[in-house]
C-alpha positions as CSV (number, residue, x, y, z in Angstrom):
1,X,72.8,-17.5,8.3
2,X,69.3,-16.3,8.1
3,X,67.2,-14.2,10.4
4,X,64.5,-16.2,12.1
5,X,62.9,-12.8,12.8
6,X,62.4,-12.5,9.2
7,X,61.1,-16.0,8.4
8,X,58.4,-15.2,11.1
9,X,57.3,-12.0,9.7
10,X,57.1,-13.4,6.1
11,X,57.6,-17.1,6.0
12,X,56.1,-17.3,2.3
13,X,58.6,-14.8,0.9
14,X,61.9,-17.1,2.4
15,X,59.9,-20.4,0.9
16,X,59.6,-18.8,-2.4
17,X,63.5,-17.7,-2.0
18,X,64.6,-20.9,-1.0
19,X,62.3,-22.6,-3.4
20,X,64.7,-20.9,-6.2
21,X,68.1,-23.0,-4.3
22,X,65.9,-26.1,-4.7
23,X,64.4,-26.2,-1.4
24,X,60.8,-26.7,-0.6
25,X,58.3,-26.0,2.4
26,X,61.5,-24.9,4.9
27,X,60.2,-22.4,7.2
28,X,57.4,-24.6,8.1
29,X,60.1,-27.0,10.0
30,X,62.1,-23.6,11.5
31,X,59.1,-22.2,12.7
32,X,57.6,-25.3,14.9
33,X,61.6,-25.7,16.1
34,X,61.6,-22.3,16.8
35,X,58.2,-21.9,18.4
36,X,59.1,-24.7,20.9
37,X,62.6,-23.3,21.7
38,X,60.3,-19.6,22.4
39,X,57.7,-21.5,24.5
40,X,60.3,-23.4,26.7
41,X,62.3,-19.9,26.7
42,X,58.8,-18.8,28.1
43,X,58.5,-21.4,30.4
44,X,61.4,-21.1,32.2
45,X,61.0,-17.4,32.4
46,X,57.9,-18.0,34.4
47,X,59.5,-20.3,36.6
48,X,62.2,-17.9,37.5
49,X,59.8,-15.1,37.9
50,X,57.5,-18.0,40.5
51,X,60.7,-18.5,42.1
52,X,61.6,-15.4,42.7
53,X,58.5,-14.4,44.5
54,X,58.8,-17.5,46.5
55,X,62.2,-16.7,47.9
56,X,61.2,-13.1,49.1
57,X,57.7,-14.6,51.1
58,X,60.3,-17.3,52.7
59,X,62.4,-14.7,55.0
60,X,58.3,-13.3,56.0
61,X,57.1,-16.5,56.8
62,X,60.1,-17.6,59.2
63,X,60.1,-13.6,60.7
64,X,56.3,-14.4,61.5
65,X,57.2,-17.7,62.9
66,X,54.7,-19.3,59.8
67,X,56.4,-23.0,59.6
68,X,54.6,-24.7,57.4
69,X,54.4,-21.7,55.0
70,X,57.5,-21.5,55.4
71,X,58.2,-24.9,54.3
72,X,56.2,-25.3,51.4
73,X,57.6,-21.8,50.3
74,X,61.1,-23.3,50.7
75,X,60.3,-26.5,49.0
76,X,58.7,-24.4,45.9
77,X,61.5,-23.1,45.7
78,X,63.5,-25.8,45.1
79,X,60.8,-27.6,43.0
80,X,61.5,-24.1,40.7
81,X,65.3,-24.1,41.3
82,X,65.2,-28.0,39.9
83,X,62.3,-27.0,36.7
84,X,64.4,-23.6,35.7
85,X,67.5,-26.1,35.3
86,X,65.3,-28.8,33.4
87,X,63.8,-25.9,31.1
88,X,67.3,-23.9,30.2
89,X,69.1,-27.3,29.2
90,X,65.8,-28.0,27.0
91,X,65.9,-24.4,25.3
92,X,69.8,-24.8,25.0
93,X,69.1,-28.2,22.8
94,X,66.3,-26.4,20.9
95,X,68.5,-23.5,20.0
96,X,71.0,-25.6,18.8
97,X,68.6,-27.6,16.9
98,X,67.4,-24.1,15.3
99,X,71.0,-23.0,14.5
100,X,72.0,-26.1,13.0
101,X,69.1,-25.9,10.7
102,X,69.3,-22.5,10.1
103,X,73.3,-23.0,9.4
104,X,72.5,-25.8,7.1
105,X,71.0,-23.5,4.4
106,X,72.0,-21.6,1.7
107,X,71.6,-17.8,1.1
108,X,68.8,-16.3,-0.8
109,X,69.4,-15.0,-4.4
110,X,69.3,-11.1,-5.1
111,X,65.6,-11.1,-7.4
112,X,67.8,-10.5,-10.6
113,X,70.1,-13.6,-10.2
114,X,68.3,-15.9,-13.3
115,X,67.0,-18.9,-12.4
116,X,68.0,-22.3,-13.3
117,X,69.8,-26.3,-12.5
118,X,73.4,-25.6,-13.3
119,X,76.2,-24.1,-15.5
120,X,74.1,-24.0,-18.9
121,X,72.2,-21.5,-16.9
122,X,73.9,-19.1,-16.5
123,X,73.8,-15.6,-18.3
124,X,76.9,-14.2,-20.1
125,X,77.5,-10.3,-18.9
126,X,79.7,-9.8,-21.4
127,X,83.5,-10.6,-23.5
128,X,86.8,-8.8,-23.4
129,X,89.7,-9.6,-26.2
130,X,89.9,-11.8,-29.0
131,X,91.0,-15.3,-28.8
132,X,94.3,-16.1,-30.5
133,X,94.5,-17.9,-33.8
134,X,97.1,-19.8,-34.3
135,X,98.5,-21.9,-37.9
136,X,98.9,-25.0,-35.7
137,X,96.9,-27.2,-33.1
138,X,97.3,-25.5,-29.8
139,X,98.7,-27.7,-27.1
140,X,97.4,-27.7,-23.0
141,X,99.6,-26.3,-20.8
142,X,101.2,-29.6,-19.7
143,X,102.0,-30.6,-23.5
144,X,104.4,-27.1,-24.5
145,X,108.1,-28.0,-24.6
146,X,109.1,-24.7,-23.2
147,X,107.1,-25.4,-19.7
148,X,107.8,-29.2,-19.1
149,X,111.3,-28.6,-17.6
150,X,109.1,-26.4,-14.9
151,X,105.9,-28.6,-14.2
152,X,107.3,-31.8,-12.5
153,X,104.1,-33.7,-11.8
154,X,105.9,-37.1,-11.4
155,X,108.2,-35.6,-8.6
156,X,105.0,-34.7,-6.9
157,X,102.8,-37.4,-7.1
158,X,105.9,-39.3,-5.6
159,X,105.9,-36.9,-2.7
160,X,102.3,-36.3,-1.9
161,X,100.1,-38.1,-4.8
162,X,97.9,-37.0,-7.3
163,X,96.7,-33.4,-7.9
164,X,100.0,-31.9,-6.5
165,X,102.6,-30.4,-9.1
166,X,106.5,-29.1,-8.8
167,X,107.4,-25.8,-10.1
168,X,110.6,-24.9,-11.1
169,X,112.7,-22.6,-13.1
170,X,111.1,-20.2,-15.7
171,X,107.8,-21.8,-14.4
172,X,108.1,-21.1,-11.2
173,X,109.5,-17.4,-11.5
174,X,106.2,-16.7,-13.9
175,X,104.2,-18.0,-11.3
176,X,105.7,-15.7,-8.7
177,X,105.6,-13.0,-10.2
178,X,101.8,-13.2,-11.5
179,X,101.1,-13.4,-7.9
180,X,103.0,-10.1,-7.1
181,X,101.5,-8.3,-10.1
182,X,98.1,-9.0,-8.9
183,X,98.9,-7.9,-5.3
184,X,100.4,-4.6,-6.7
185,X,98.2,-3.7,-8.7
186,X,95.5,-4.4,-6.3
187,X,97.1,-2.4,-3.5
188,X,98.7,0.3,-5.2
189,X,95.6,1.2,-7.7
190,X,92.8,-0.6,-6.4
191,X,93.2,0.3,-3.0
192,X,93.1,-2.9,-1.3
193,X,95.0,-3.2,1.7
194,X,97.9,-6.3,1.6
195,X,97.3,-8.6,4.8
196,X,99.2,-12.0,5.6
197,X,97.2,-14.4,7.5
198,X,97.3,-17.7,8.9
199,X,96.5,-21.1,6.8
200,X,95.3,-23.0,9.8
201,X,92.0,-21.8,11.5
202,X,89.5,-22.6,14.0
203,X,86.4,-24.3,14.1
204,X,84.4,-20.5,14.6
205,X,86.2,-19.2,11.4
206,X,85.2,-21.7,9.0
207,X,81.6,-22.0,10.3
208,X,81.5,-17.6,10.4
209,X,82.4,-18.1,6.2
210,X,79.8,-20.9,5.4
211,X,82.5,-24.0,5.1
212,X,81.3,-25.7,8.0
213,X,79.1,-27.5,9.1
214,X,77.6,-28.3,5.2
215,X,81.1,-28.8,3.6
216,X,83.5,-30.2,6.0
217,X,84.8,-33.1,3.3
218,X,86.1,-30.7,1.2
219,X,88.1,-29.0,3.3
220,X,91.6,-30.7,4.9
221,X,91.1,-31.0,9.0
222,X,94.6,-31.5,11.4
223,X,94.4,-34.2,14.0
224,X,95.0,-31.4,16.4
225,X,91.5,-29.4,15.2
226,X,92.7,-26.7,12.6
227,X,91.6,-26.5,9.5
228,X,93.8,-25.4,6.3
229,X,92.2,-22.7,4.6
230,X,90.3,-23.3,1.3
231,X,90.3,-20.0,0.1
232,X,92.1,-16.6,2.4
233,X,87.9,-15.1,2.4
234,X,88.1,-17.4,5.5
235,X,90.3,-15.3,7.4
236,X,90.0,-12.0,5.6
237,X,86.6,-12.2,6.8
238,X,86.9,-13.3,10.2
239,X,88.7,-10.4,10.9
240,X,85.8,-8.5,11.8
241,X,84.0,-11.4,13.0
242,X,82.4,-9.9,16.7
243,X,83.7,-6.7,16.1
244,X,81.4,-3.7,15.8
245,X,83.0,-1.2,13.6
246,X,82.3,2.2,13.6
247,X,80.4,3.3,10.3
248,X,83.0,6.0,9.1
249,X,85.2,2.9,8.5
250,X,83.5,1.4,6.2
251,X,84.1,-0.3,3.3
252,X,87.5,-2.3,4.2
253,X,88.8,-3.7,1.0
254,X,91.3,-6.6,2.0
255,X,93.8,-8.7,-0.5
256,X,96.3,-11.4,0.2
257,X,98.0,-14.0,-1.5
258,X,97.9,-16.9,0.3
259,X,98.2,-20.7,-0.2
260,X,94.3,-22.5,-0.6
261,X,93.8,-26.2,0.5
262,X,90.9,-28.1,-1.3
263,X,90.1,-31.8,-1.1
264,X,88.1,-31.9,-4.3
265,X,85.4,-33.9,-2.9
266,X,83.5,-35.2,-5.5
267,X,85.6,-34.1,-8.4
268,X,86.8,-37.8,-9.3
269,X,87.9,-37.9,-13.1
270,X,87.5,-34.0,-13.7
271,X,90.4,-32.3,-15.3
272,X,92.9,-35.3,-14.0
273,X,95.7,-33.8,-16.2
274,X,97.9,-31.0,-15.2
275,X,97.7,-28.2,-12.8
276,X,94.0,-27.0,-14.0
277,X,92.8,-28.9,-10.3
278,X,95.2,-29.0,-7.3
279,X,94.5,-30.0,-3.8
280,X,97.1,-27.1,-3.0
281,X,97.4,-23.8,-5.4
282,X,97.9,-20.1,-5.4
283,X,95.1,-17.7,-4.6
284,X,95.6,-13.8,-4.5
285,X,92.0,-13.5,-2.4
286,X,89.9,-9.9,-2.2
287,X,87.5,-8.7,0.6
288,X,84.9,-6.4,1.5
289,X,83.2,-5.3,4.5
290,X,80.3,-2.8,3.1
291,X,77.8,-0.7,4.1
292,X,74.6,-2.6,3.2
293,X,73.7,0.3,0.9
294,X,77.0,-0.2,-1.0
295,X,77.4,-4.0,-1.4
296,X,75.7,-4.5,-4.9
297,X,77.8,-1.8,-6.0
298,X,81.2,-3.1,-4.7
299,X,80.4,-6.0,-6.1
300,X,80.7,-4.2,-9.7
301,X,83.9,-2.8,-8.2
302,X,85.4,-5.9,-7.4
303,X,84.2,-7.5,-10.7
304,X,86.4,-4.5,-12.4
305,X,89.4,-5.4,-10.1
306,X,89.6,-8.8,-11.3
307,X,88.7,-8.2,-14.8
308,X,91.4,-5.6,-15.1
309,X,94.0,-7.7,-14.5
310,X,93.5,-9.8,-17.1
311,X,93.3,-6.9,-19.5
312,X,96.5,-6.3,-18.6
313,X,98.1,-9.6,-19.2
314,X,95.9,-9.5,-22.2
315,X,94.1,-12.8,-21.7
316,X,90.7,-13.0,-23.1
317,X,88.0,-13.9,-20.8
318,X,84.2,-13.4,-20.5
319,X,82.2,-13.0,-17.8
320,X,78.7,-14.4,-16.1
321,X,76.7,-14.4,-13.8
322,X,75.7,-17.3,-12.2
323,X,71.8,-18.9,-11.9
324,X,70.2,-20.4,-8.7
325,X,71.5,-23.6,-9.3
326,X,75.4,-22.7,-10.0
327,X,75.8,-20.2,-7.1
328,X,77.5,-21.2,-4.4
329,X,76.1,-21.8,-0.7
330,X,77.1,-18.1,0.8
331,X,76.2,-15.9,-2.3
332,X,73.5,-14.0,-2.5
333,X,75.2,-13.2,-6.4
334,X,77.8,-14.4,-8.3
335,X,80.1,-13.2,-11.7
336,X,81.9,-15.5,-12.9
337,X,85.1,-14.4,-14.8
338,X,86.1,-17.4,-17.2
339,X,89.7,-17.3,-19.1
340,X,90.4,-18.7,-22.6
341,X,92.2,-21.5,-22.5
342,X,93.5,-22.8,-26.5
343,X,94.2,-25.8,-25.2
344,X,90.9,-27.0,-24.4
345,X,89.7,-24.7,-26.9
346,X,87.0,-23.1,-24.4
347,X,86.8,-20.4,-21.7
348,X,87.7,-21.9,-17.8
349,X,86.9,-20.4,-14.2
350,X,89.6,-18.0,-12.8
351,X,87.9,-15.7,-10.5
352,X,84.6,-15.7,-8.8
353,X,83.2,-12.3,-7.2
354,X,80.3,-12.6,-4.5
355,X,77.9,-10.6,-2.5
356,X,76.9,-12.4,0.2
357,X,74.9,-9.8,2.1
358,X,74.3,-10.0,5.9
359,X,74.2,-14.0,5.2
360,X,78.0,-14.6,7.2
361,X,78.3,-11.4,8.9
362,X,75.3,-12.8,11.2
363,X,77.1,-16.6,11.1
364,X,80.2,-14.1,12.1
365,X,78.3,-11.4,14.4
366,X,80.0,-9.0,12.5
367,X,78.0,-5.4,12.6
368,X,78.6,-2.0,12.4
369,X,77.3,1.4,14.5
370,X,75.6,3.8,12.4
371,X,77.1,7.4,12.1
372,X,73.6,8.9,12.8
373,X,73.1,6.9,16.1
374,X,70.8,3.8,16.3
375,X,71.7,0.4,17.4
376,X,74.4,-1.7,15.6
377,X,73.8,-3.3,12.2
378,X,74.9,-6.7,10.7
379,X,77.6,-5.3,7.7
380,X,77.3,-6.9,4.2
381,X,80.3,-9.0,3.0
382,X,81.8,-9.9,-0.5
383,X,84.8,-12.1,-1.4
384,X,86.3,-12.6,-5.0
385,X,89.4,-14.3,-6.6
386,X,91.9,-11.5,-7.9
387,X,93.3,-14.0,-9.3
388,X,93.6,-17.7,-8.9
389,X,97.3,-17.7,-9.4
390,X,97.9,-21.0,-11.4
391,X,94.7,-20.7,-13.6
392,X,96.4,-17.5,-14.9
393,X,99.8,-19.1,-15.1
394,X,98.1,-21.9,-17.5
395,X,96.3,-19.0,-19.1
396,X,99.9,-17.2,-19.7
397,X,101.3,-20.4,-20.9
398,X,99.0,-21.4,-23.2
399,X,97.8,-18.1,-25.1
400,X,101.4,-17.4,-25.6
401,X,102.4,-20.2,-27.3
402,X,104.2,-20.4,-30.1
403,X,104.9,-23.4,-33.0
404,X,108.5,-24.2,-31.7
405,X,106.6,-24.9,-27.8
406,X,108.4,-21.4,-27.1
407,X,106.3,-19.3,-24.9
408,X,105.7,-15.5,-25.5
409,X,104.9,-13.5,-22.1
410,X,102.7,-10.9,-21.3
411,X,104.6,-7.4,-21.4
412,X,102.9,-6.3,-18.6
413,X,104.9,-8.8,-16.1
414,X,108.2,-7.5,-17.5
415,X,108.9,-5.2,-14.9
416,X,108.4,-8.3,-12.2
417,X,110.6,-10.7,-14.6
418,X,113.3,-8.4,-14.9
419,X,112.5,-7.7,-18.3
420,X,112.4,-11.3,-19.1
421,X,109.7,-11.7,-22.1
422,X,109.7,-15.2,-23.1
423,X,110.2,-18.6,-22.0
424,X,112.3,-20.7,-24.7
425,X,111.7,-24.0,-26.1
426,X,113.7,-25.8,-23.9
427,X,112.0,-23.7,-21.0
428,X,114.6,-20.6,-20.4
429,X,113.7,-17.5,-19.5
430,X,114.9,-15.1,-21.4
């Protein structure tokens, strides 16, 4: 969320921001809400302050036997009592109007995000490994003989529809143990610190992240009120939310692997086939609660974190950041890290890494107390994929593959596979 403070001091300079998300001429409707919710602030102010003075000349008037003073003092007061009332519930409806409008738009962009409408836009950082070559026609994930005994998407259309899959076997141990290779090497080298948290969450948490209210269809709601997490940034971050940490703490780094609920709103038709788009997956999630002198520069660090691990697995990938028009709603800047996948011959999302700046620490009223003394501070926050657990189990799948459907595996996983380093033809691990 913004800072109306801001948009008053320099209500050209948020235009020109928003204008670069799309928007046009938006503090001009903030500002006349917001001047309204000050002067009826204002206005019941000096009501209280009339009655107030009214109810200490009532007790005079009665001691000096003044009657009808003292009745019009005691009916002023009332009058005031009655207007105060009136005027609060009117600022309470015009500060709501003002959040809701401030809650329905999107960060601004750091200056050196490039501009532009969409994914064509954005700006390649830079590549890491070569893509394999292969003497045959590489096959998509779901196609190789050696992982169809583990991807049962029949079974789970039959218990929950489409865009669920079954894991099992070989499949399902790789997928396990991507997920624990990511969290080890994020919290024994990286220095994260491994937290489990809930799936279901409250209205506040969702709204302190940015989900809600903009995005509520694509998120999965209970009938009781909870919402299942779309990502664990919802409650990695809420953990600070109304907290005011102590500067000397500062950064937290937070991972956890955690299972991510999306409704794919909108997504009709796109990537249909296999496991590439699930309404349930696998998300080993990172988090960072910065200084806001060091969040540009942990947003490098947590770039490096993600990008590591696939340099490990040795999966090529490039990476980007994203323009005005591809960044999503919370950012203030976003790299992109995108995997190469043979089978569609082209390089796919797998982890995202944002700085989102002050933008849901205020939504969260997270802050921080400066070492030196001064009045608390809004922290800055960043969130990033580390990784998205079934994008690199495709990824594995299909850059390993082999003529026979045979699958060769990453040697860096053999310690979690039990020295296991490839999945046969007829889908064994071995």
């Amino acid at each position: 969320m913004h800072d109306i403070r801001a948009i008053r001091e320099a209500p050209d300079a948020f235009d020109a921001a928003m204008a670069r998300r799309g928007l046009s001429g938006v503090s001009s409707e903030l500002l006349t809400i917001d001047a309204a919710r000050r002067e009826t602030i204002a206005a019941a102010e000096a009501a209280l302050a009339a009655r107030n003075a009214a109810s200490k000349e009532v007790g005079a008037a009665k001691a000096r036997g003044d009657e009808a003073e003292f009745e019009r003092l005691r009916a002023l007061v009332a009058e005031k009592k009655d207007e105060i009332s009136r005027l609060e519930e009117e600022a309470r409806k015009k500060d709501a109007a003002l959040s809701e409008a401030m809650m329905g738009l999107p960060n601004a962009p750091h200056e050196d995000v490039p501009d532009g409408d969409g994914e064509d836009d954005n700006v390649e950082l830079r590549r890491w490994g070569t893509p394999p070559e292969f003497d045959f026609a590489p096959k998509e994930h779901f196609e190789l003989s050696g992982a169809a005994p583990g991807l049962d998407f029949e079974t789970a259309a039959k218990l929950s529809g489409s865009r669920f899959a079954v894991m099992r076997g070989a499949v399902a141990r790789l997928h396990r143990a991507l997920a624990q290779f990511m969290l080890d090497i994020h919290t024994t080298e990286n220095g994260l610190t491994e937290t489990n948290t809930p799936v279901l969450v409250r209205d506040e948490a969702m709204l302190g992240t940015g989900q809600l209210p903009k995005f509520a269809e694509d998120s999965y709601q209970t009938t009781n009120g909870w919402w299942l997490i779309p990502t664990s940034e919802v409650t990695l971050t809420n953990t600070v939310a109304g907290a005011i940490l102590e500067e000397g703490v500062l950064p937290i780094r937070l991972t956890a692997h955690s299972l991510c609920f999306r409704s794919e709103a909108g997504s009709a038709g796109k990537d249909t086939a296999g496991m590439l788009r699930q309404h349930q997956f696998e998300k080993v999630e990172m988090v960072s609660i910065t200084h806001p002198d060091q969040s540009r520069e942990e947003l490098e660090r947590m770039t490096r974190c993600a990008e590591d691990i696939l340099e490990r697995l040795g999966l090529p990938y490039r990476t980007v950041v994203l323009c005005t028009g591809d960044m999503g709603f919370g950012a203030r800047r976003t790299h992109d890290i995108e995997v190469w996948l043979p089978g569609q011959n082209t390089y796919r999302e797998i982890s995202s890494c944002s700085v989102c700046g002050d933008f849901q620490a205020r939504r969260m009223n997270a802050r921080y107390r400066p070492a030196g003394g001064g009045k608390p501070a809004f922290v800055h926050t960043l969130n990033g994929s580390g990784l998205a657990v079934g994008r690199c189990l495709i990824a594995v799948l299909e850059n390993g593959q082999r003529a026979d459907g045979s699958i060769l595996l990453p040697q860096a996983l053999g310690p979690w596979l039990g020295g296991k380093t490839q999945i046969t033809a007829d889908g064994a691990l071995v």
